[in-house]
MARMARBA-603018 format. One line per field, with one value per residue: residue number from 1; x, y, z of N, C-alpha, C in turn. Coordinates in steps of 0.02 Angstrom, whole numbers. Each point is the difference from the previous one (the first is absolute). Example, Ala and Ser with C-alpha at 12.3 -4.5 7.8 and 13.67 -1.06 7.14 Angstrom:
<pavos>
i	[1	2]
n.px	[660	-18]
n.py	[-284	53]
n.pz	[390	-36]
ca.px	[-45	42]
ca.py	[59	59]
ca.pz	[0	3]
c.px	[45	-39]
c.py	[60	55]
c.pz	[0	37]
</pavos>
This chain:
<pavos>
i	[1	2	3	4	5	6	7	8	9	10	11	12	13	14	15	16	17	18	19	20	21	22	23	24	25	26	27	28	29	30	31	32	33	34	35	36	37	38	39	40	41	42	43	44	45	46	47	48	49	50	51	52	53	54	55	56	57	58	59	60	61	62	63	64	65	66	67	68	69	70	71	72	73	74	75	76	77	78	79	80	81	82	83	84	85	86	87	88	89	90	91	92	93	94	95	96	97	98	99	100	101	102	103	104	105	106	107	108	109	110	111	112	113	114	115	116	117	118	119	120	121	122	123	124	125	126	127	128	129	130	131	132	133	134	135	136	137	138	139	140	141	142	143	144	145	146	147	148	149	150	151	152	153	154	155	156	157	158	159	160	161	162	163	164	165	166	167	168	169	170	171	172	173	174	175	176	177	178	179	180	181	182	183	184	185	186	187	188	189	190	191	192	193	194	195	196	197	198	199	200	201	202	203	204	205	206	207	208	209	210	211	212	213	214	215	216	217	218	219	220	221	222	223	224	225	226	227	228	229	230	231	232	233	234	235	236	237	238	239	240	241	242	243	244	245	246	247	248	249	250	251	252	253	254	255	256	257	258	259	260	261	262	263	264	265	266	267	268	269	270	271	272	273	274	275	276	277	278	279	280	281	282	283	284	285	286	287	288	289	290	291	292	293	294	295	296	297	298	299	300	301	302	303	304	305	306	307	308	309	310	311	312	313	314	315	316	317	318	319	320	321	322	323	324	325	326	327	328	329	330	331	332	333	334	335	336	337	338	339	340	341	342	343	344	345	346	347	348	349	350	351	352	353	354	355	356	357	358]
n.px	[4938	-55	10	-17	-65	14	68	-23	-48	58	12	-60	-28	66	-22	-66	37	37	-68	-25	52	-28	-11	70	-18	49	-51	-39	35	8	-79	29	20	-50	-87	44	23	-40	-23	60	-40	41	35	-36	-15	-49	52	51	-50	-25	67	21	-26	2	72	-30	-27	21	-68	-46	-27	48	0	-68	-2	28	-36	-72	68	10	-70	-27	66	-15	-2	33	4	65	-36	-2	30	4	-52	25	44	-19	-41	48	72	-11	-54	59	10	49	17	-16	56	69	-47	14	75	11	-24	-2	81	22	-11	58	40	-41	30	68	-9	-6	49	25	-27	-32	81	47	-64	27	77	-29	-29	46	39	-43	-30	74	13	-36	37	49	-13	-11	44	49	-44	15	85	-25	7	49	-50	-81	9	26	-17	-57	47	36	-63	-38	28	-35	-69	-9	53	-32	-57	28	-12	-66	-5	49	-55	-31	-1	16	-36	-40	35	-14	-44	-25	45	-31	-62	8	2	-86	-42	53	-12	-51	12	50	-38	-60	22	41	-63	24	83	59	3	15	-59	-42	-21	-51	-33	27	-26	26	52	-15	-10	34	22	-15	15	49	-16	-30	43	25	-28	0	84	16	30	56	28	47	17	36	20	58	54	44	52	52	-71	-16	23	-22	-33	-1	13	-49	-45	-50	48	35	-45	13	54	22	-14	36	50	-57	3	23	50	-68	10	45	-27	-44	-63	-16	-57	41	-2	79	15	27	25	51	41	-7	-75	-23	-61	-10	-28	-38	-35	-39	1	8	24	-3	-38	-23	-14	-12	-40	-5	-4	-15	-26	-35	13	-29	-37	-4	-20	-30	20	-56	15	57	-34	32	10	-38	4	8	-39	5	-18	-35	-18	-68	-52	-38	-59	-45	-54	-31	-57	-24	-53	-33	62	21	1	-22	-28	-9	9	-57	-26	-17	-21	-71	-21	7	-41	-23	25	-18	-45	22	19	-85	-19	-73	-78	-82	-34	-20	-51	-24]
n.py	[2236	-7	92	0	9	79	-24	5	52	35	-2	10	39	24	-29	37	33	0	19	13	22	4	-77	30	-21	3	9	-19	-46	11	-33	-67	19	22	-23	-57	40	-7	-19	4	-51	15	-26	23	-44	37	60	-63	-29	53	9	-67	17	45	-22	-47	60	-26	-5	17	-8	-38	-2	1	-27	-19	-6	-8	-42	-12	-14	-30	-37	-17	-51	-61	-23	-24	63	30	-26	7	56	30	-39	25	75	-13	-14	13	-14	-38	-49	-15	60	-13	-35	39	52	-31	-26	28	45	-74	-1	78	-31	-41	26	44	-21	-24	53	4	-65	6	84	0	-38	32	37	-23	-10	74	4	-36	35	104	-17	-15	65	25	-71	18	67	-13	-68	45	33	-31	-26	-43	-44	-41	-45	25	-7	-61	-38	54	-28	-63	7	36	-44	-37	28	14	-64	-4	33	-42	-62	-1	15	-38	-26	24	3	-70	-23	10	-40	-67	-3	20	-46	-30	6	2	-53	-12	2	-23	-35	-4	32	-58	-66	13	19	-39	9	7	-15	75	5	72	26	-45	54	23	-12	37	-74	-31	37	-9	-73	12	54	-15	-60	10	54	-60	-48	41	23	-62	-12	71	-35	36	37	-40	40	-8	64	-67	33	-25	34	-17	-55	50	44	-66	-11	69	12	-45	7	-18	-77	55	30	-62	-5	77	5	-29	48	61	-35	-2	45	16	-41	12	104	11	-2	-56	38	41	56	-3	40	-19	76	-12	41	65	-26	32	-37	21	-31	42	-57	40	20	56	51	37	-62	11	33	-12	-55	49	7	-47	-6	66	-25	-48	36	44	-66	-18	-17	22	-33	-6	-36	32	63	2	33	16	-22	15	47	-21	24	-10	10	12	19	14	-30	-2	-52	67	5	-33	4	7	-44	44	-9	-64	-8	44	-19	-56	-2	49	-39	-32	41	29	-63	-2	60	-16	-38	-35	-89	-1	24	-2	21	-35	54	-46]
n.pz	[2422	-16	-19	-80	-7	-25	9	26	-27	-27	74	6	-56	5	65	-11	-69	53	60	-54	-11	67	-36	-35	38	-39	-63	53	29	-62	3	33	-25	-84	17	37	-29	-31	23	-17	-8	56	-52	58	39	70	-11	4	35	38	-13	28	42	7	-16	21	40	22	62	-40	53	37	-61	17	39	-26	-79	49	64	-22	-24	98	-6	-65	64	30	70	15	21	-34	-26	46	12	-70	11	61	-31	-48	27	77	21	10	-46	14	1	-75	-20	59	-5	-75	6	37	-49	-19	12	10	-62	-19	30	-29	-70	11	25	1	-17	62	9	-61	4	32	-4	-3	37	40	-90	-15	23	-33	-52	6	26	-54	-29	49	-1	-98	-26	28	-34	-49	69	23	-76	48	-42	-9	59	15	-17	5	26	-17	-24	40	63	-36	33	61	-35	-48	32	88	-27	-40	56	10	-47	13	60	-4	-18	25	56	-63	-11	104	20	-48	53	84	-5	-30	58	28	-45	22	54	3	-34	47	83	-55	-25	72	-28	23	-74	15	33	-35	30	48	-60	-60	-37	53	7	-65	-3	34	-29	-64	-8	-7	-47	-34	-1	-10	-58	13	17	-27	-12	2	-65	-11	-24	-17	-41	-10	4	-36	26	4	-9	-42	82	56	-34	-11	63	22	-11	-50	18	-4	-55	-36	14	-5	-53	-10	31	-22	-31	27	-5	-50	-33	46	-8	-38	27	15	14	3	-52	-2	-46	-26	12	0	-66	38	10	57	-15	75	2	68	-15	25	-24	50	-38	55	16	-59	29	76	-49	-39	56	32	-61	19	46	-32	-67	27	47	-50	-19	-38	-20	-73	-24	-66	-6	42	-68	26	2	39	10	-7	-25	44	-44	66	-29	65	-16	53	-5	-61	36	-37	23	-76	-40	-40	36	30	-44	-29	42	3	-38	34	48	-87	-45	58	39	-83	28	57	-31	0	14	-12	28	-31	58	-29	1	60]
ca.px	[-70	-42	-55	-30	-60	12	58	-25	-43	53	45	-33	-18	74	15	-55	9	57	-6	-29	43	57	-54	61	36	70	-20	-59	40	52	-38	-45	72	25	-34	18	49	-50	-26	52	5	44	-25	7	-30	-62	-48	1	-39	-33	26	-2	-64	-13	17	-43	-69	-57	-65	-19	6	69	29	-58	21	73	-17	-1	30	48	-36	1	52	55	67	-53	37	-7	-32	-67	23	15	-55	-38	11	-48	-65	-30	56	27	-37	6	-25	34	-62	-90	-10	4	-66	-85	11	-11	-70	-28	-10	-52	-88	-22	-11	-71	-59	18	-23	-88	-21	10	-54	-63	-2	-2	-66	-61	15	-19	-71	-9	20	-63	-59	-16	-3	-79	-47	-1	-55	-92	-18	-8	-75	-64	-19	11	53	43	73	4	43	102	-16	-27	26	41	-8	18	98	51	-28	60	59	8	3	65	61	-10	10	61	30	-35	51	69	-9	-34	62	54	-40	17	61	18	-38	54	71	-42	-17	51	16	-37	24	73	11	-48	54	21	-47	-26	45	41	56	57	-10	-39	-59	-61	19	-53	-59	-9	-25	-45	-24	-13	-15	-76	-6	18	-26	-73	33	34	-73	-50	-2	5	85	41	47	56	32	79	34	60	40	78	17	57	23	34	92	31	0	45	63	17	-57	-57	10	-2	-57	-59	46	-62	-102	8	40	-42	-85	33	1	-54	-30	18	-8	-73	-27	-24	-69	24	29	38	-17	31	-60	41	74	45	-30	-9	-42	-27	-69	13	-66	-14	61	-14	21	67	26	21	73	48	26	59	56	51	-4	48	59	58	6	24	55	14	63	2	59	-18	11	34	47	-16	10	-69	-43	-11	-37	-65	-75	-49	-26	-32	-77	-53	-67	-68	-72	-49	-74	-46	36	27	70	3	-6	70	70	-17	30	83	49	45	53	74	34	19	42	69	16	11	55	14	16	-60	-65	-30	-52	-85	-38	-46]
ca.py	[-1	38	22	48	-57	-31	-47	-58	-38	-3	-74	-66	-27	-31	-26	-65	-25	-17	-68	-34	-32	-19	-29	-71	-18	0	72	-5	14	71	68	21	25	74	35	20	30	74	41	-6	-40	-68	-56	-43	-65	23	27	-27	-30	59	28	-40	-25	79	-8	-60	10	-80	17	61	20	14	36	44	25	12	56	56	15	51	81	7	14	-29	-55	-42	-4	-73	-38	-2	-76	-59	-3	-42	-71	-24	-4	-19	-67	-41	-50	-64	-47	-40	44	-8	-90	-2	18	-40	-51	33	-9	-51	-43	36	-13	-62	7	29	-55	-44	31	14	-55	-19	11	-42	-59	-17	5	-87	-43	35	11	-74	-22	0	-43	-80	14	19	-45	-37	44	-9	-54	-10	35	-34	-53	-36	-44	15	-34	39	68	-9	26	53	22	-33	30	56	-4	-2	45	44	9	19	55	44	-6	77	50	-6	-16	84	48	3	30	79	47	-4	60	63	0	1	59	37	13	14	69	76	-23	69	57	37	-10	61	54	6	52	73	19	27	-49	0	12	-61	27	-6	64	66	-45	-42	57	38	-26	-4	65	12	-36	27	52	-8	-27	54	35	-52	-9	49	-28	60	-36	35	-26	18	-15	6	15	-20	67	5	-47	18	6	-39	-37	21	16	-73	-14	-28	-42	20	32	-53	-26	40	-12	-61	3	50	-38	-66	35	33	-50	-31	33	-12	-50	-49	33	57	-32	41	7	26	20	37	-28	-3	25	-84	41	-44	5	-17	10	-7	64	43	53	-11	-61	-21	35	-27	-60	42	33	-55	-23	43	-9	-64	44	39	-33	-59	-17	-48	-21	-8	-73	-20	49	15	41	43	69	53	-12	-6	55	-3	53	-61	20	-57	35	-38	-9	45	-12	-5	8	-24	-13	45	59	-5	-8	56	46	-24	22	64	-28	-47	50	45	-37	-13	75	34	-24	-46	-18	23	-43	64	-29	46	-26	-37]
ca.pz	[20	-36	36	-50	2	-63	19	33	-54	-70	-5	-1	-68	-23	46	-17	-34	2	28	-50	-31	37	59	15	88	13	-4	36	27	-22	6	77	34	-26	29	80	-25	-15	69	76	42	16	-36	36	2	8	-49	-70	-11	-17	-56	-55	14	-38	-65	-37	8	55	-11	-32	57	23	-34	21	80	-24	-56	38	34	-44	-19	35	44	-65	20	40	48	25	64	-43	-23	50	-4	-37	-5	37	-13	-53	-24	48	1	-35	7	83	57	-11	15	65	9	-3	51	52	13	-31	93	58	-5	25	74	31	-13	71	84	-31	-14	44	63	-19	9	73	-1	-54	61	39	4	-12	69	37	-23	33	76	5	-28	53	53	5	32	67	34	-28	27	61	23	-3	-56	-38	41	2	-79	3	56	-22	-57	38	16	-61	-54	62	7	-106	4	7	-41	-51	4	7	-65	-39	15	-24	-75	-27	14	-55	-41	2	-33	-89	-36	15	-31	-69	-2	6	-70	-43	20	-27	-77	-35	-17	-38	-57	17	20	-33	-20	20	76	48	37	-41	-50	8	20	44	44	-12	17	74	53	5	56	37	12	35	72	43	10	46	83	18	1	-43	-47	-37	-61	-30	-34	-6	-54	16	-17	-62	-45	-57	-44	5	-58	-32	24	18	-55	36	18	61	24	10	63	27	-3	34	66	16	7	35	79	7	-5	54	64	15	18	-49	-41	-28	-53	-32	-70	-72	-8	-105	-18	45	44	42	36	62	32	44	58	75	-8	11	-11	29	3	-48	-14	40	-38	-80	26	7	-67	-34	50	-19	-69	14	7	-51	-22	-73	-16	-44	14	-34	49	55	-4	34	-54	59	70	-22	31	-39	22	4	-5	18	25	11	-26	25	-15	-54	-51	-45	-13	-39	42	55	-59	-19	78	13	-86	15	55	-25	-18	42	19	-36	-12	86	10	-4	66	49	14	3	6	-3	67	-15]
c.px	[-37	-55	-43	-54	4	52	-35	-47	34	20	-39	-13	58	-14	-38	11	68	-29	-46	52	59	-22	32	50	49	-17	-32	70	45	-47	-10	84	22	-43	19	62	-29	-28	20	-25	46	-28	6	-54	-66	5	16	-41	-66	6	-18	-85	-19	7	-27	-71	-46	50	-22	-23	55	17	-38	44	81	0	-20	12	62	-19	-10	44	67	52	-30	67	14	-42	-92	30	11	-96	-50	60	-27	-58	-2	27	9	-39	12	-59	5	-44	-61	-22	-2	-72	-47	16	-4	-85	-26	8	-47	-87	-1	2	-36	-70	2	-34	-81	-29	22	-60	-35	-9	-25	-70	-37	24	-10	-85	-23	14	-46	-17	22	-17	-73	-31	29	-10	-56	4	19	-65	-29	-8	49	55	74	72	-13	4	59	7	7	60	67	7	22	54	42	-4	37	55	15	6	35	74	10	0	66	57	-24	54	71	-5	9	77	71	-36	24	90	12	-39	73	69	12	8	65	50	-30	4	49	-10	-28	55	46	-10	8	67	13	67	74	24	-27	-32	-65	8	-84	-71	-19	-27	-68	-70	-8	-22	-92	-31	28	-50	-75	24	1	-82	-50	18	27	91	31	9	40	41	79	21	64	31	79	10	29	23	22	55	20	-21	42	96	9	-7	-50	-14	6	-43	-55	11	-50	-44	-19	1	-45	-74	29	-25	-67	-40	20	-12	-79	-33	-44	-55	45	20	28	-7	51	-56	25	47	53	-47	-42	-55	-22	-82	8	-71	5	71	-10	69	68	37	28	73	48	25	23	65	49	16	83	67	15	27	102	80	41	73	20	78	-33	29	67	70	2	-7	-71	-50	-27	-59	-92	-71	-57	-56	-86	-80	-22	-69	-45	-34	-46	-80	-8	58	10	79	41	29	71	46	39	62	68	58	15	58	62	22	16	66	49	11	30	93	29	43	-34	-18	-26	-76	-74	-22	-64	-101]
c.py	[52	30	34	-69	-2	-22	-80	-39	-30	-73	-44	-10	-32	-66	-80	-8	-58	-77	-48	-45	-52	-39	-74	11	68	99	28	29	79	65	26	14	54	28	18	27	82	9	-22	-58	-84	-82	-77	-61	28	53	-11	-35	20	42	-52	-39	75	-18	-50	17	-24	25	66	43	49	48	79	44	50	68	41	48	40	45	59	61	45	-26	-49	-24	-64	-32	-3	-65	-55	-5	-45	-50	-33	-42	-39	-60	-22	-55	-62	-56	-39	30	5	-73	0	15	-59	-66	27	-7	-51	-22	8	-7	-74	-19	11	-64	-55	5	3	-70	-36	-17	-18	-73	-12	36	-63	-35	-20	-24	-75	-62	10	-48	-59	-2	10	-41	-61	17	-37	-53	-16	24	-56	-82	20	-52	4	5	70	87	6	20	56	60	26	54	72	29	-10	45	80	-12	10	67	64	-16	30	63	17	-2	62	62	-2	11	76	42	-8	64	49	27	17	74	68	13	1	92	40	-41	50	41	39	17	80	63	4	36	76	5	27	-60	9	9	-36	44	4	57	39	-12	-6	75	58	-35	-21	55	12	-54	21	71	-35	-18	57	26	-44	0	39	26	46	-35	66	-1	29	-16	40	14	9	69	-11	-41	-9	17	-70	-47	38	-29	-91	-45	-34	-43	16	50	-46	-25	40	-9	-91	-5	33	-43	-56	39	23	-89	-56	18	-27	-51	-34	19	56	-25	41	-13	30	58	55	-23	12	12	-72	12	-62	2	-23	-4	-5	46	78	47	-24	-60	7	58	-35	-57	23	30	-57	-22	59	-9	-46	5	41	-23	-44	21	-36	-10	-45	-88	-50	28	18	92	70	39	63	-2	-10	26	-10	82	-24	49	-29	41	-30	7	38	-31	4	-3	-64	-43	41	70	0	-25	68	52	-55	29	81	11	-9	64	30	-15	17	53	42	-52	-86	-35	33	-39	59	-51	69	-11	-23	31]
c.pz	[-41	37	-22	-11	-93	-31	30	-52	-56	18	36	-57	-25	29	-29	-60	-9	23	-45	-28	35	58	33	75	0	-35	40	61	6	-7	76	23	-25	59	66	-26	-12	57	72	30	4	-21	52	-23	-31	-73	-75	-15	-34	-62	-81	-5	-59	-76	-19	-19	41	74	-32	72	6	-64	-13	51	-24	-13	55	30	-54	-43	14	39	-26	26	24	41	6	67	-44	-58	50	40	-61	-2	44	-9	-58	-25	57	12	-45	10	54	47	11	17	69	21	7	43	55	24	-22	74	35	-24	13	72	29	-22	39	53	-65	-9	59	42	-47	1	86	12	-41	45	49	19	11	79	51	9	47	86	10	-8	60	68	14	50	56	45	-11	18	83	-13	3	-62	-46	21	-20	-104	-15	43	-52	-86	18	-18	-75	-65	22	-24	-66	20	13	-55	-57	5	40	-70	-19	25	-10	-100	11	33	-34	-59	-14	1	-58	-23	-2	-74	-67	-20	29	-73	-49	17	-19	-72	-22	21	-40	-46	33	24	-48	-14	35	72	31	26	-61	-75	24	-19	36	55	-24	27	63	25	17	79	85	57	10	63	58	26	27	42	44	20	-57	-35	-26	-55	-16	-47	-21	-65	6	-43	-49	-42	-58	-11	20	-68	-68	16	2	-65	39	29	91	27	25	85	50	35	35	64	31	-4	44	81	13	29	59	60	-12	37	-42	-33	-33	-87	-34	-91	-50	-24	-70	36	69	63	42	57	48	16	65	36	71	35	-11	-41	59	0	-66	-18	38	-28	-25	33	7	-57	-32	65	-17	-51	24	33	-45	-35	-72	-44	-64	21	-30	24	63	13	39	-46	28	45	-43	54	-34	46	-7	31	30	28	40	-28	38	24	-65	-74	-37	-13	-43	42	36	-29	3	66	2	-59	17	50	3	-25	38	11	-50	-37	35	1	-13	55	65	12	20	2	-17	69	-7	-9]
</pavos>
């Protein structure tokens, strides 16, 4: 790994001249494996991709973002490569196609129900017309043939009516079926864009973007919010000592258990590489510890065992920040108090919970 920025500059110039010359699959290939080779990162799926996405040049984006982060840093992490494969190579075509079918249904469904009730209003307006126009003539005689007539029109003009609109509600309740199952089509298709690739929980998008909502939420209707955030203690000696396959196991097993205790508005987050943050509206400071507590008692009981051997990897601990939402405060702000929180937590011993006060 490289941690001198001027080391870092030497071999990107080495780097881009190498990739000028080397724009064939199989070279393209051997650069994104010297590179996850140079800076420690595991040549898995997600950051070979990234890697070889780097050595081609495309997107000039993604390769922006790179140079930075390692100017930056002078390293870049496999959980900062599995972010930009996200952001920048995950979104396939299939997925973008799943979207616009999705939503093409869900608009023609709606043009359906839109062309329905304008039909059944001309049906409607027209049937008026024949009851008003045999109103008239029943005012307008005394005789009997043209009563029974007039009568007769009524009654049959009464029975289109209720039958369209028998034919209307059963439309509009096949509709509303298809609308249903349009729209949780698009639903799924669109959470796909705001998952962590390897945790399936929300990534660190998806949560930056909610929080702001959230906090107007909290501040209109007057309801706590809370926030946590988590961190797995010792994940590094277990990806050193396992390798990463089983660090990934982890982080799997740990966004799993965060993501099964919550309730359905709550939204747990890939929030870095070994860290995992909860939003909890309508949630006060204690409650939200008392949820973290059971979180860290099932933590604590677990029993991880390597899948291939059955071999134990030892006991696993996470050390876990949480703050309420001050008056008038910021997302910035309450990041800000949850993150001193975590430190506190993973300065004092690690395997805590250290709450700010509200």
């Amino acid at each position: 790994m490289l941690n001198s920025a001027g080391r870092y500059r030497d071999y990107m110039r080495r780097d881009t001249s190498k990739k000028k010359k080397a724009a064939d699959p199989v070279s393209l290939a051997k650069a994104a494996l010297r590179l996850a080779e140079q800076y420690d990162t595991p040549p898995e799926p997600t950051t070979f991709a990234v890697w070889y996405a780097y050595a081609s040049g495309k997107p000039e984006r993604l390769c922006q973002k790179i140079r930075a982060l390692i100017e930056a840093n002078g390293s870049i992490s496999p959980y900062d490569l599995e972010q930009l494969q996200h952001l920048f190579l995950s979104e396939t075509e299939d997925q973008r196609r799943q979207q616009e079918v999705a939503g093409y249904r869900l608009d023609r469904e709606i043009h359906k129900t839109s062309t329905l009730m304008r039909d059944h209003i001309a049906t409607n307006s027209r049937l008026d017309s024949t009851i008003k126009s045999s109103a008239n003539v029943m005012t307008a005689t005394t005789k009997p043939q043209l009563l029974q007539s007039a009568v007769e029109s009524i009654l049959m003009a009464n029975g289109k009516m209720r039958a369209e609109s028998a034919k209307l509600n059963h439309s509009l309740e096949q509709i509303r079926i298809e609308v249903r199952k349009h729209a949780a089509e698009l639903q799924r298709a669109r959470q796909k864009e705001f998952r962590d690739s390897l945790t399936l929980v929300a990534h660190r998008e998806y949560f930056d973007r909610a929080l702001p909502r959230f906090i107007t939420e909290a501040f209109a209707t007057g309801y706590s919010l809370s926030v946590v955030i988590a961190d797995l203690d010792y994940l590094k000696v277990i990806n050193d000592t396992y390798g990463h396959t089983v660090g990934n196991d982890v982080l799997k097993y740990f966004a799993a258990l965060l993501q099964k205790s919550v309730r359905e508005r709550d939204i747990v987050a890939r929030y870095g590489g070994d860290e995992f943050a909860v939003l909890l509206p309508a949630t006060g400071v204690q409650n939200a510890r008392a949820f973290i507590q059971a979180i860290k008692a099932e933590l604590d009981r677990a029993n991880l065992v390597i899948s291939k051997d059955k071999n134990p990897i030892g006991r696993v601990t996470a050390s876990f920040g949480i703050a309420q939402l001050r008056h008038g405060e910021n997302g910035t702000d309450l990041i800000k108090r949850v993150e001193e929180q975590l430190r506190e937590a993973k300065n004092t011993g690690k395997n805590r919970i250290v709450c700010d006060k509200p």
